[in-house]
Structures are given as C-alpha cells and as structure tokens.
C-alpha positions as CSV (number, residue, x, y, z in Angstrom):
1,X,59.2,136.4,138.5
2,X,60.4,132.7,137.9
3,X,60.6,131.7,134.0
4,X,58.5,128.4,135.7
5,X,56.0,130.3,136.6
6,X,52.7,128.4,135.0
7,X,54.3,125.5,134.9
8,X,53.2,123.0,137.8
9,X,55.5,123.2,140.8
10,X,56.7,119.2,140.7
11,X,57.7,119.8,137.3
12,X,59.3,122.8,137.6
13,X,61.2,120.7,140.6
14,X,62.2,118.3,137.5
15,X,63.1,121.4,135.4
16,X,65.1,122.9,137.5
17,X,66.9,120.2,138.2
18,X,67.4,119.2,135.6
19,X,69.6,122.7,134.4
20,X,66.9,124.8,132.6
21,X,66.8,128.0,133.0
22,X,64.0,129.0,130.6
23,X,61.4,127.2,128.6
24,X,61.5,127.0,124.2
25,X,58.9,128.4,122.2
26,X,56.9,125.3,121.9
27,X,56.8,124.5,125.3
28,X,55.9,128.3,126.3
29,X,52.9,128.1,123.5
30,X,51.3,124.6,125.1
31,X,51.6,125.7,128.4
32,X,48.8,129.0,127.2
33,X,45.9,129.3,129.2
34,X,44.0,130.1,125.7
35,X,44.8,126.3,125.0
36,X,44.8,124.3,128.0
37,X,42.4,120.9,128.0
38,X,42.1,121.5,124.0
39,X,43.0,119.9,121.2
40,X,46.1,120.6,119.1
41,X,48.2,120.1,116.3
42,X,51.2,121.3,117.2
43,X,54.2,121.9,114.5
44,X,57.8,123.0,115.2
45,X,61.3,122.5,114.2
46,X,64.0,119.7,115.4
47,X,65.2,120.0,118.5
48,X,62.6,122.5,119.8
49,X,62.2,120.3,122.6
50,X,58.7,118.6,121.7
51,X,59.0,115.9,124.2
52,X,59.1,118.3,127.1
53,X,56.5,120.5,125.8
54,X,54.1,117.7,125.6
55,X,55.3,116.4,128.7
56,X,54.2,119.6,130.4
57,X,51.0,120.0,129.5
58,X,50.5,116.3,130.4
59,X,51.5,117.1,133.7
60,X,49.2,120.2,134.3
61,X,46.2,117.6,132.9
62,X,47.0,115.0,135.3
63,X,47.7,116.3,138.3
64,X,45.6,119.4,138.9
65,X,46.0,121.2,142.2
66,X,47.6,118.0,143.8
67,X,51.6,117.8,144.0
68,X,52.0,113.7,143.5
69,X,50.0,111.3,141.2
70,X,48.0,108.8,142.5
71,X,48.9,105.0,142.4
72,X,46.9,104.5,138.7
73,X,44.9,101.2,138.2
74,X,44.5,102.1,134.4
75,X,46.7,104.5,132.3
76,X,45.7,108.3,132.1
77,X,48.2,109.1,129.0
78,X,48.9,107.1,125.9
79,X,52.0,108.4,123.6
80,X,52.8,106.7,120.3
81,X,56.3,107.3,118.6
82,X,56.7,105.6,115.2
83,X,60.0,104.5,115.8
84,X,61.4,102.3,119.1
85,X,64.5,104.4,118.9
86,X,62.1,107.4,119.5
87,X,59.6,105.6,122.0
88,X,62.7,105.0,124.6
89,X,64.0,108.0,124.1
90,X,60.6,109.8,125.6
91,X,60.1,107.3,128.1
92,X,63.5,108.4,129.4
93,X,62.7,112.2,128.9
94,X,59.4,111.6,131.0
95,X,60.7,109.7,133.9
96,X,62.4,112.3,135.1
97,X,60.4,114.9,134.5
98,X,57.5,113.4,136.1
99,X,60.3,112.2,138.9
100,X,59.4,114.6,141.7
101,X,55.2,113.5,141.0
102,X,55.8,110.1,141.5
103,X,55.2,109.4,138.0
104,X,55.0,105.7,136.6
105,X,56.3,105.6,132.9
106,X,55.5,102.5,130.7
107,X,56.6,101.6,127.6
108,X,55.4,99.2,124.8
109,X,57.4,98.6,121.6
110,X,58.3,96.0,119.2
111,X,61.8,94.1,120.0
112,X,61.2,93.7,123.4
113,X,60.2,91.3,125.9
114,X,55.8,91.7,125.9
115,X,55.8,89.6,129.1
116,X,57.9,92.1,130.7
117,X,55.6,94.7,129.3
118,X,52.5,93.3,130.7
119,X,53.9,92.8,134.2
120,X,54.6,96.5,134.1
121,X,51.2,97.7,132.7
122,X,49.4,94.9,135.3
123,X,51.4,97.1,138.3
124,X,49.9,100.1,137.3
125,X,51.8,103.0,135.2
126,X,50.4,106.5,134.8
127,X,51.7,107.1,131.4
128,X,52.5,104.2,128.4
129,X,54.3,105.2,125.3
130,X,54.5,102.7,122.7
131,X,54.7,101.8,118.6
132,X,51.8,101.4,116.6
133,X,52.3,98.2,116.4
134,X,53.1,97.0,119.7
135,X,50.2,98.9,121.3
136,X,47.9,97.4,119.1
137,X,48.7,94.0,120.4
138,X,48.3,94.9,123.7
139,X,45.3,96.2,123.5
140,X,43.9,93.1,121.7
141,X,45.3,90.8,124.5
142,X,43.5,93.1,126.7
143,X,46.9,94.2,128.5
144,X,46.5,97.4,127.7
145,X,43.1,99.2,129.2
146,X,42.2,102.1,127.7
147,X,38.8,102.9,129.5
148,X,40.8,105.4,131.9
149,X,42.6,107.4,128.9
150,X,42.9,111.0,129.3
151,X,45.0,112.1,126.5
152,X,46.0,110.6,123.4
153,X,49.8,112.2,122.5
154,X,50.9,111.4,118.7
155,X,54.7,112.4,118.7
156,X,55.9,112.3,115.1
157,X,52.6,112.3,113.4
158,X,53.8,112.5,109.8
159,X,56.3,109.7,110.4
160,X,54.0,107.4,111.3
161,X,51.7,107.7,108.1
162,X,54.4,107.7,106.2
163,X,55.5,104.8,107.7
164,X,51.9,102.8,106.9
165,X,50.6,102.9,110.3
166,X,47.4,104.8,109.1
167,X,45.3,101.4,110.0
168,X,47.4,101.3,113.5
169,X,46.3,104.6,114.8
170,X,42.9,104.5,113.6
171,X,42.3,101.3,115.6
172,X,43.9,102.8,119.0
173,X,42.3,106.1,118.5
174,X,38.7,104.5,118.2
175,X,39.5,101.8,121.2
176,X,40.3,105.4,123.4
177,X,37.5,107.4,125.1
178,X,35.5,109.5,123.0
179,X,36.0,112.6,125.4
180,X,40.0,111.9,125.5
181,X,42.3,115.0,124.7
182,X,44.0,114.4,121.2
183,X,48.0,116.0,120.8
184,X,49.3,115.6,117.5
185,X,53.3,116.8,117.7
186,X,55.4,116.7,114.5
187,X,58.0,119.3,113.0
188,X,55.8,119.7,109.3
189,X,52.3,118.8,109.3
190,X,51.0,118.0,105.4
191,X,47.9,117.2,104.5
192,X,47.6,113.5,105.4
193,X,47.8,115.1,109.3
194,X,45.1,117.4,108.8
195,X,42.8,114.9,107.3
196,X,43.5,112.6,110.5
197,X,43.2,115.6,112.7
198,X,39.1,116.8,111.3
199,X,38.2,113.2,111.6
200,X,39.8,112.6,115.3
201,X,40.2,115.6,117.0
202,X,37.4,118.1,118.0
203,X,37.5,121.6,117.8
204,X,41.2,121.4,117.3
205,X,43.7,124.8,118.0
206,X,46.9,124.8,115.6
207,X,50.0,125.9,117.2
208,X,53.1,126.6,115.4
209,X,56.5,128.2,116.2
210,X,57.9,127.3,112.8
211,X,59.1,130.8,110.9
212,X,60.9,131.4,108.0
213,X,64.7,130.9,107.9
214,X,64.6,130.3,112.1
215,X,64.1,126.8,111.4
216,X,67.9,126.3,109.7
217,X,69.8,129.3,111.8
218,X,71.7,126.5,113.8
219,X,72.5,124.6,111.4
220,X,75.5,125.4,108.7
221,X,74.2,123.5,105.3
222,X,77.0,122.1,102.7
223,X,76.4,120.8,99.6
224,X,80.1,119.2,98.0
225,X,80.0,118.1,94.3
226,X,81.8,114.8,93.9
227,X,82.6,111.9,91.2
228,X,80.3,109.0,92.0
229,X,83.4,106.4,92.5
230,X,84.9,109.1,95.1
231,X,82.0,109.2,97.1
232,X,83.1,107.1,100.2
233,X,86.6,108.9,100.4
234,X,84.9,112.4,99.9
235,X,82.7,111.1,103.5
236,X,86.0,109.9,104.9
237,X,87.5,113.4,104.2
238,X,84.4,115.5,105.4
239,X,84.3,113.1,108.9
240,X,88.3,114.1,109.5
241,X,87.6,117.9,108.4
242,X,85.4,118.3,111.1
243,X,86.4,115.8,113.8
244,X,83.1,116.4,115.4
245,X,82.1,114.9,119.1
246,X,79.5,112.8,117.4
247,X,78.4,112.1,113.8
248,X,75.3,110.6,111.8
249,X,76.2,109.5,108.1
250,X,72.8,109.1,106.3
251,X,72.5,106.4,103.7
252,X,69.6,105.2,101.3
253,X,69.7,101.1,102.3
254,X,70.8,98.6,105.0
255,X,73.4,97.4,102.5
256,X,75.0,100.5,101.9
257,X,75.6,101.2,106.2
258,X,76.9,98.2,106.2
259,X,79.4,98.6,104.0
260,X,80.2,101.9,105.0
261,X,80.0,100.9,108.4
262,X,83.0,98.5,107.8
263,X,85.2,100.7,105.4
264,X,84.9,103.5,108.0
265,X,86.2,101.1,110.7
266,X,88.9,99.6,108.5
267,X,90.3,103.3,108.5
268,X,90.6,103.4,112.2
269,X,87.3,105.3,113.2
270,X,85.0,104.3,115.9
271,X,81.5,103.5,114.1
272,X,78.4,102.3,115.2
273,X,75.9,101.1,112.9
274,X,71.8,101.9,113.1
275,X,69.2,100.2,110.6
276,X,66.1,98.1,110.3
277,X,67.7,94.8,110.4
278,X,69.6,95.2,113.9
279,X,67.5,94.1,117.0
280,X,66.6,96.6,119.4
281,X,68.8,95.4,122.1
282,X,72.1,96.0,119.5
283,X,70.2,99.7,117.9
284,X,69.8,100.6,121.5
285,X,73.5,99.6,122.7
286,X,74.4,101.2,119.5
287,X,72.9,105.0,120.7
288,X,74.2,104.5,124.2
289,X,77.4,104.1,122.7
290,X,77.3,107.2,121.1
291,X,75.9,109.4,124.4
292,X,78.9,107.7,126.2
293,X,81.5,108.9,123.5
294,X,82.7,105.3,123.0
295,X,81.6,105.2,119.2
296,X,82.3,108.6,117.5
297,X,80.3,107.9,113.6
298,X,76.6,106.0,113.2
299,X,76.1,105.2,110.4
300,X,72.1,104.7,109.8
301,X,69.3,104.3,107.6
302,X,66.5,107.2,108.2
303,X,65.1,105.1,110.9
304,X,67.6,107.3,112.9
305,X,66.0,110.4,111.3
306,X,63.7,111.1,113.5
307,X,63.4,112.1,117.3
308,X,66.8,111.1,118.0
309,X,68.5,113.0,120.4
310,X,72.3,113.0,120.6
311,X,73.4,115.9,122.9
312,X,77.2,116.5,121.2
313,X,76.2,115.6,117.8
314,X,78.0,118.3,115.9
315,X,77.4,116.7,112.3
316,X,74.7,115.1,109.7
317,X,76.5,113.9,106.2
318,X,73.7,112.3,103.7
319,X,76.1,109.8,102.1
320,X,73.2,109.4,100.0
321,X,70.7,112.6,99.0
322,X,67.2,112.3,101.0
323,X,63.9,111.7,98.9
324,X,62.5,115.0,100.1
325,X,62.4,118.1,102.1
326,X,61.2,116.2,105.1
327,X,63.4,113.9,104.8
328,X,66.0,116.5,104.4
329,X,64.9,118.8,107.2
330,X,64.5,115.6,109.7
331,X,67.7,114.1,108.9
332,X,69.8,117.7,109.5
333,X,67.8,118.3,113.1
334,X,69.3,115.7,114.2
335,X,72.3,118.1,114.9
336,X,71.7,122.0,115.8
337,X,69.3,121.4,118.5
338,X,68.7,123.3,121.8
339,X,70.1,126.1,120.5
340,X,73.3,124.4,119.7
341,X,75.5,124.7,116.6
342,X,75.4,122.3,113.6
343,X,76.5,121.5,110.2
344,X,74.7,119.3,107.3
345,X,76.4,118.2,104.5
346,X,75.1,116.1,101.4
347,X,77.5,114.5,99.1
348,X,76.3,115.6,95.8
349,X,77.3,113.8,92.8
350,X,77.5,115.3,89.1
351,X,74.5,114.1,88.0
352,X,72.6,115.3,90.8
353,X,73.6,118.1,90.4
354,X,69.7,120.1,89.3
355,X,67.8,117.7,91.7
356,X,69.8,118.7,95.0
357,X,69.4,122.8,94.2
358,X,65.3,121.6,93.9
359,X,65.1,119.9,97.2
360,X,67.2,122.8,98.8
361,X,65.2,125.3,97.0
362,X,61.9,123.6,98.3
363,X,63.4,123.4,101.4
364,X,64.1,126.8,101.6
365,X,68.1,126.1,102.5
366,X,70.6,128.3,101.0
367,X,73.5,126.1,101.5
368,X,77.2,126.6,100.3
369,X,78.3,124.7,97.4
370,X,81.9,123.2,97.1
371,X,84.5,120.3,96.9
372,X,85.1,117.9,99.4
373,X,88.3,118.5,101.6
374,X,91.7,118.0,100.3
375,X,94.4,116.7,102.1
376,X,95.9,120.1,102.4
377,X,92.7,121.2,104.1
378,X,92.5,118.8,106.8
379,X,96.0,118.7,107.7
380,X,95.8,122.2,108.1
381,X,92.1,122.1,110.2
382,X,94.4,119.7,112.2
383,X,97.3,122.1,113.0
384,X,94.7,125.0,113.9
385,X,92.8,122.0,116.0
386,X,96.4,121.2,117.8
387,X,97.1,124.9,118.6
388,X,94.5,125.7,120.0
389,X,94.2,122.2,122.3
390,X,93.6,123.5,125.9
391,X,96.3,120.4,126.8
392,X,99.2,123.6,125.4
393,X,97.1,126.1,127.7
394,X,97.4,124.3,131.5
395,X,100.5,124.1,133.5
396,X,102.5,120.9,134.4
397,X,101.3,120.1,137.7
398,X,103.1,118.9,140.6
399,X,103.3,115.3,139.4
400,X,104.8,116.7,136.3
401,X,107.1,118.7,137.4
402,X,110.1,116.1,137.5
403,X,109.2,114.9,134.3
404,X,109.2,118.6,132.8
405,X,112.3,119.4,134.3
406,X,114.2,116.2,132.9
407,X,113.2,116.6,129.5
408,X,114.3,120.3,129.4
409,X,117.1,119.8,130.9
410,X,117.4,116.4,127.8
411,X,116.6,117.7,125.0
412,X,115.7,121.1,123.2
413,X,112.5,122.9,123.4
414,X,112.0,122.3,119.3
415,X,112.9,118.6,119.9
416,X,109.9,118.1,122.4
417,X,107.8,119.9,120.5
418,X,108.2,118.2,117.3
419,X,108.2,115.2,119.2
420,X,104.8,116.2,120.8
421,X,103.7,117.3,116.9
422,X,104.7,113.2,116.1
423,X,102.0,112.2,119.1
424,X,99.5,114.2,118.2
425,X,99.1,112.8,114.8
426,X,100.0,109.5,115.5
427,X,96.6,108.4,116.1
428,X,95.1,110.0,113.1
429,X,93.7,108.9,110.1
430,X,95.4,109.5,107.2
431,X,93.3,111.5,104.7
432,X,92.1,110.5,101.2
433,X,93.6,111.7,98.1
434,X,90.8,113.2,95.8
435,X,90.9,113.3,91.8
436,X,90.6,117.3,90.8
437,X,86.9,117.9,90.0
438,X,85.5,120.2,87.6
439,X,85.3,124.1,88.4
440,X,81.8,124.3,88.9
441,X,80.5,127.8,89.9
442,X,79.5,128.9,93.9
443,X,76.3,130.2,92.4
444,X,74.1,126.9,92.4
445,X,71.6,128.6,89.7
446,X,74.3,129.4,87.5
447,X,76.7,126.7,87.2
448,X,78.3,126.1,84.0
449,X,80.1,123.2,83.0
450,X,83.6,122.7,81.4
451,X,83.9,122.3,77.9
452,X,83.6,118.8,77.0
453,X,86.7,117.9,74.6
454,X,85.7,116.9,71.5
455,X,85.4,112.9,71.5
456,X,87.3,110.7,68.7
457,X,90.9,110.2,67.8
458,X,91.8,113.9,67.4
459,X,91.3,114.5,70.6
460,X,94.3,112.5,71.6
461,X,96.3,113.3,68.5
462,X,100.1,112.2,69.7
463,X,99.1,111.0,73.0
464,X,101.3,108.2,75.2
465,X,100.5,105.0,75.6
466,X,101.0,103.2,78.8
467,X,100.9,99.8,80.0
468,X,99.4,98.3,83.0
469,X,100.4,94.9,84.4
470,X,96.8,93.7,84.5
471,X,95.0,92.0,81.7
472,X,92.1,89.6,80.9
473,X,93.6,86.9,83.4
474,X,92.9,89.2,86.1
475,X,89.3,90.6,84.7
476,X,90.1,94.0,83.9
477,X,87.7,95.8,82.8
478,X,87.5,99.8,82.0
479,X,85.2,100.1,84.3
480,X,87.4,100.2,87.3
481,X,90.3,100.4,85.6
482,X,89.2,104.5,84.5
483,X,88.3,105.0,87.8
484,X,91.7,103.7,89.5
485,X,93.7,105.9,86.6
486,X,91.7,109.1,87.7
487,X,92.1,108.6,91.2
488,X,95.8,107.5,91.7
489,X,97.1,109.7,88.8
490,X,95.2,112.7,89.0
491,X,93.6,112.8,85.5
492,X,90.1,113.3,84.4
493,X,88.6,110.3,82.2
494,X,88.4,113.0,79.2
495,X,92.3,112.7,79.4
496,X,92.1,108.7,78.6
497,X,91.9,107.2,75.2
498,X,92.0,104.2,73.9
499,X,92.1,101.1,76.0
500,X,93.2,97.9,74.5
501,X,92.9,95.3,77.1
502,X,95.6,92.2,76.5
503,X,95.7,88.5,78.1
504,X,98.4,89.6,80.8
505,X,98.7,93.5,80.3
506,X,96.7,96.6,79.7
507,X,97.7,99.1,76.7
508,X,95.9,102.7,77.6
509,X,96.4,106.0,76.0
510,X,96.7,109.2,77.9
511,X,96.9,112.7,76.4
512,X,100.3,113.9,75.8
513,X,100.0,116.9,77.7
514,X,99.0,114.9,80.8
515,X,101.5,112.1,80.9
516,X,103.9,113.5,82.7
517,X,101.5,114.8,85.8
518,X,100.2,111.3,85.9
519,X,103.4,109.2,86.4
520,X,104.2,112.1,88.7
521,X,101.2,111.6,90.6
522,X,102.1,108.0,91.0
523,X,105.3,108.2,92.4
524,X,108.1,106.2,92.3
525,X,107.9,102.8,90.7
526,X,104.5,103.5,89.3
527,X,102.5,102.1,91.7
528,X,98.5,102.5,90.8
529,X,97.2,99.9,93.6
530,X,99.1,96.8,95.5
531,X,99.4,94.8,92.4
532,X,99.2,97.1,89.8
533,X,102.0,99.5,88.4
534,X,102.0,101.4,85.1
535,X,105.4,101.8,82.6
536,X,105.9,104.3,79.7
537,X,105.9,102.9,76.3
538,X,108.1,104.2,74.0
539,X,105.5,104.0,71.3
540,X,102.3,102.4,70.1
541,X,102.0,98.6,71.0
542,X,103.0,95.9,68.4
543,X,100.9,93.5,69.4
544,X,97.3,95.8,69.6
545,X,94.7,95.3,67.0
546,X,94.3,98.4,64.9
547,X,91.5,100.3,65.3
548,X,88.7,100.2,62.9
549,X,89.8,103.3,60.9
550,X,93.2,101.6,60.3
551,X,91.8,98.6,58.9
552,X,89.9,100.0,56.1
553,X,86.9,100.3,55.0
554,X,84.5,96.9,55.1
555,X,84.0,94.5,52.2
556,X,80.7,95.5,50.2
557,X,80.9,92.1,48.6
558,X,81.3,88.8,49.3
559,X,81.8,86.5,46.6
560,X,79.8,83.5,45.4
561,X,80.6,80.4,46.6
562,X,81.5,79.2,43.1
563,X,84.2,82.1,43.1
564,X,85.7,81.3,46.0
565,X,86.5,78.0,44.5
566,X,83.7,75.8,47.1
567,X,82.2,72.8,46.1
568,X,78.1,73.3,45.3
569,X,76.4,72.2,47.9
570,X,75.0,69.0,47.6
571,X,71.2,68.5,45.7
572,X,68.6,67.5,47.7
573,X,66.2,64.4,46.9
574,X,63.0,65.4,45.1
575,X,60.1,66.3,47.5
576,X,57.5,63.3,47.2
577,X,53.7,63.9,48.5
578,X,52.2,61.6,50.5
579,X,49.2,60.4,49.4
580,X,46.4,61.2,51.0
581,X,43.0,58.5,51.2
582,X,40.1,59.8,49.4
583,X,37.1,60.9,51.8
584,X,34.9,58.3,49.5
585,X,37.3,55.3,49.9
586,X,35.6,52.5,51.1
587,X,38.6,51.1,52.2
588,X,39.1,53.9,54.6
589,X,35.5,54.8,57.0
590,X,34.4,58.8,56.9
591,X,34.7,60.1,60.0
592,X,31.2,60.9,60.4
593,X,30.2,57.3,59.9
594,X,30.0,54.6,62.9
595,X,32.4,52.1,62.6
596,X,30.9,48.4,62.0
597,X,32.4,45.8,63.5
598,X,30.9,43.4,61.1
599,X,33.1,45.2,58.4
C-alpha cells in the first residue's frame, strides 16, 4: 500500500517527485474522508508543512475524477498570507505541486508590479494567492473576479488580525460566493479566529495536531543571561558557537537590524538584512540569498517570523525578547522544521530576568539557562568542529598525489598539520571577550542573586585610584566609561568607586583587591580602547575636589549683609498714588452717559 494512497494521483506525481516518502500529521488529517468539502479551522505547529496540506485538499476539490485542470476563465481558489515574504513562498510551494495538473498559480501582493498582476489574472490562473491588501485592490478595479471562487484558504490567520487586516478580510470574504469552502490555517488559533470563523464559516470541523511538549521536541531552547551593554558581543559569540548553515537574529525595530546588520558584517560575517522598510525586490533577493548559502545571518524584524521557510536554518537568536508566546513560538519555528533539528536562543538581560521565565512558562518551554559562550568555548567547539571535518576523512586523489608527496617529502608531518591548523582558522572570526556575570542558579524558579556590597565609602576602604587619559574635552561620561572598565578589565561596576572626571584625564577608584586582575586583564601598556589607556596612581589625586564628607559639614548660617561688611542697599523712592477722577466729576463723562458733542 502506497503512503499516497488518498491523495490524487497528479499530486502524488508532484510528491513523489518531489522526495517524499510519507505525508505529516496535518496533511494526513485534511486529506480524511470525515472532512472533505467542509469547513475547517485547522491548527498545527511550525514547520508541519501547512502549505502542502492545504494544497492537497485544494487539489482533490478542484480536480475531481479528472487528471489535468482545465484552462480557468475565473479563479477556483483564493489564498491570503499576511505577509509578501509568505505569499511567494506558497506560490512557489503550489507550482509544483500542482505541476503535473497543469496548474496556473497567480499571485497578488504589495511591492510588486499590479500591471504585471493583471496581465496574469486576465490569462486565466486556477489559483491566486495574495495580501490583504493587494487583493482588495484588485478586486475593486475589477481584476480580480471572484464569481467562480471555490475555496477561500486563510494561511496564517492570527497574523493577519494581528496585523489590522480584520477590515481586509471581511471585505474579500463577503465579495466571495456564499457557498465557497472556508480554510482557516494557522499554528495557535485564539479567540479573535474563532469569532471570525462562527461569523464566516458554516458548520465548521476543528482540526488540530498540536500536543503537548511535541510542538518544541525539535527544537533545543536557550535562554543566556547577559549585561545589557554586552548584548551584541554575547549574539556575536552565540552565532560563532554554533556556526550554523543558516541563521535568523530576531530584533524588536528596523533600527536596531540595521545596526546589527552592519556590526555583524564589520566582523567578517555574511549578513543579510529583512524588515519593513526594504522593498520586496531587496527582502526577496535577501531570502534567496540565504537558500543559496551566499549570506549565512538575517537579521529581521518579526515580519520574518512567520511562514518562512529556510531549509538549513539551524538557528533562531531573539536579540531582543518577543512580546508573547506567539511571538515566541513563531519566531523559534522558523528552525526545527520537517522533522529537522533546531536551537532557540533568547539573550536575556538582568532585568528581564522574571519576565522571560513567564513567557517560557506560558509557553510551556523548559529551556536551559546559562552564560553566553566564552572564548574558551568557541575555540574549543572550533577544534571539535576541525576534527571532525570530513576534508581529514577523504584521500588525496590523483591530482593530489604529487602535491602530497612533495610536502612529505618537505617538511614534517606536525609542520603540515600545524600549518593546516593556521588555514583553518584563518578565516575566522575572532571571538568576543565577555565581562564575568553573576552566578545565577540553573533552576530558573530559584535563582538567587549575589550579595549586593554595601554601597558608600567603606565599601572601597583603601582602594586604588587610576587614571584614564580621557576627560571633559573628550565627553567622558560614566556612562560608557563603567561599561568600557567592566568589559576590557574584567571587573563588575560594584568594584568601581569614585569617579572624578578632570578637563584632560579621568581619576577612578577600583577596589584594592581587584586592581591587580584589572591591569592584568588589560595587558601590556594598559590599553582600555584605541585611545584610551589606564596608569596606577601612587595615591589619591592632588588636584580632585574632596568629597562632600571631607569638606565638612554645611554652613547653617549666613550672615547679614551688614556683617559681612556690604553696603545697605540703596532706599527706594516713596510709592505715590495716582489719582484717580471721581465718578461725579464733571470734568471727566460717566461711562454710562452719551458723550455730547456740544460739551
């Protein structure tokens, strides 16, 4: 018995094809006899192939008992996607499933060319998939018929109304048949969806695949606790721990992928960029670029979060947390999909610390808590990574072989190995240094956090001062000058005291205890950044203000003027009144009486 079975024999062709050798869950469920020319709301997880499932049952609808579709004067099938990004992608999925049926796929989204559009809906296409928007348009200008609808597919429901396009779908749904077939595809289905289903669908069937922990089991979650200001070189780290085929680095605004976008490719990585503000010919060369291996990082806005299909994308990194659990769980399924293997990592800061063990909790994620990769770490995941590189594995073939023997015969096996060692990592980024982080507890629920140190003077009783050849000329300010100490000397901010910041220097205090781990931290010469450098002072600086508590206490009393010795201040002129005309003057007229020209 073929695993194709009920599926119709062209797209089985397709399947086949294609590579597959059995159908998912979802697809298996939509294909039921039970649920054929229904209704249904349809939920499962990422990667569950969605697109093919709906595809499918399309397919049995449409072509019956008959092996190739007719040329189609009007469309038969109408899919909306809320993104463009996703709208392509199922076009492409379609076209060659529906290949072997003479299929005609349409699309109809925002960024592209609508005259192009029209020409290809005035040729006749069997199925259009579109954005809200775009279809809308069409069908206005009377472009898009819909008279000959069949079936109405909303991929990505909950996107969409969470997107605003609640007005969007209303007005295609009502301009569709009223005896059309309603899908409605999208991996959680709240209550916004269920509302839109009672008032659009009829006698709807739900069908879900979704259960329990099944919906993260390909998909290894990480949750790494870093400073705020180490954030960036805690994603560089993560991104060279892994080294994975392809990876998505999740961020909260445009701004922010832009600028990672650019620091990333400073460092020698190959980065693409995906948001909002980039046309759709740039956000579409952009994915290409990643399926062709040609760009290795995106980094993207969650307009990339959903429907987006990179086959070797091995990790998801949320630069910045997600807003929710569906935000979460969209952003992750972006790797682990088709029964391949994943991993998710948010970059946690401190003080998110309660709020990211919520949204897992919600989310029902058990993830494993830690620190970002040290350099240690990924110099060793690089050595495991160069061992067991199947380049050390395959003989020298015949066009080696002269080559081979003339370096043996050179130099010494260890030579051209450590030679080979020097290639290898030629071409690699050099990891970041991290400051040390607190020693928070693996067991998220019962973290504890080190004792704070007991602010005030004692708590740097005999500490070292230190000057830093940057002062008020060159806008110093503590707050990146704490930030740089940490980083490049290895110290907490709880082991910095006093800063006293000078016209052409920089005085700081640094516990006693510490002092020596920081200059050794620094290296030679002392260096904190290009320009900067730090020296030992042999004591307290001459030339910094005392602090308050050295000065004494304040002056209760200012005296007098005349005990100072000040001249009184000089006596004013007497106030004179001006006086005012009496209401029964005759020289002056009341108000209330006409004034008489004869007067």
């Amino acid at each position: 018995m073929s695993a194709f079975d009920h599926v119709h024999p062209a797209l089985a062709r397709a399947l086949a094809e294609r590579g597959f050798e059995a159908l998912t869950p979802v697809q298996d469920a939509v294909l039921a006899a039970d649920v054929q020319e229904r209704d249904m709301v349809v939920s499962a997880q990422t990667g569950s192939g969605k697109t093919v499932a709906f595809g499918l049952t399309l397919g049995a609808a449409l072509l019956g008992k008959r092996n190739r579709l007719e040329p189609a004067a009007k469309p038969l099938a109408l899919i909306i996607a809320p993104t463009r990004e996703l709208a392509m992608q199922v076009r492409g999925e379609l076209e060659w499933l529906f290949a072997p049926a003479g299929g005609r796929i349409a699309s109809c989204v925002g960024g592209m060319d609508a005259r192009d559009e029209r020409r290809a809906l005035n040729q006749g296409a069997h199925i259009v998939v579109g954005t809200p928007g775009r279809l809308v348009d069409h069908i206005r200008r009377g472009s898009l018929v819909m008279d000959g609808l069949q079936t109405v597919v909303l991929d990505e429901a909950d996107e969409m109304l969470n997107l605003g396009f609640r007005e969007e779908l209303e007005f295609i749904l009502e301009a569709s048949p009223a005896e059309r077939r309603t899908l409605m595809f999208s991996a959680t289905m709240p209550r916004a969806i269920e509302t839109l289903a009672k008032t659009y669908q009829r006698d709807a069937v739900r069908v879900s695949t979704v259960t329990g922990q099944k919906q993260h089991a390909d998909i290894e979650y990480r949750a790494l606790v870093a400073a705020g200001h180490e954030s960036e070189n805690a994603i560089f780290n993560v991104l060279r721990y892994y080294d994975a085929t392809n990876a998505i680095v999740f961020c909260g605004t445009r701004a922010a992928v832009t600028r990672l976008a650019s620091r990333f490719e400073n460092r020698g990585l190959s980065v693409v960029s995906l948001s909002g503000e980039l046309t759709q010919s740039a956000r579409t060369h952009a994915l290409q670029a990643m399926r062709d291996h040609r760009a290795q990082v995106c980094v993207a806005t969650d307009v990339a979060a959903r429907g987006i299909d990179l086959p070797d994308l091995e990790l998801v990194i949320h630069a910045d947390l997600p807003k929710n659990t569906e935000a979460l769980l969209h952003r992750s399924g972006r790797t682990g999909r088709a029964g391949r293997k994943g991993a998710s990592v948010l970059i946690v800061p401190y003080s998110a610390r309660r709020r990211t063990e919520r949204l897992l909790r919600d989310a029902n994620i058990n993830a494993k808590w830690g620190e970002p990769p040290s350099v240690d770490d990924i110099k060793r995941r690089d050595d495991q990574r160069l061992l067991a590189d199947s380049v050390l594995t395959a003989g020298p073939n015949e066009s080696e072989h002269a080559i081979v023997k003339a370096l043996m015969a050179e130099h010494e096996p260890a030579r051209i190995a450590a030679a080979f060692v020097r290639l290898y990592r030629k071409g690699q980024a050099a990891p970041e240094e991290l400051a040390p982080t607190p020693a928070w507890s693996e067991t998220p629920n019962r973290q504890e956090r080190p004792e704070r140190a007991p602010r005030g003077q004692d708590n740097f009783e005999g500490g070292v001062w230190v000057s830093l050849s940057v002062g008020r000329n060159q806008q110093a300010e503590p707050r990146w000058l704490i930030p740089m100490l940490c980083k490049a000397g290895g110290i907490s901010k709880r082991q910095i005291g006093t800063i006293r910041i000078q016209q052409h220097e920089t005085h700081v205090e640094i516990d006693a205890a510490s002092v020596d781990s920081f200059f050794a931290h620094l290296g030679e010469g002392g260096r904190l950044e290009k320009q900067i450098r730090a020296t030992r002072l042999s004591g307290p600086p001459e030339e910094a203000r005392p602090h308050r508590a050295e000065r004494g206490p304040r002056q209760e009393h200012r005296p007098h003027r005349a005990e100072r010795g000040a001249p009184p201040p000089r006596a004013k002129p007497p106030y004179k009144a001006k006086r005012k005309p009496e209401r029964n003057d005759a020289s002056t007229p009341h108000k209330k009486q006409k004034w008489n020209p004869a007067d």
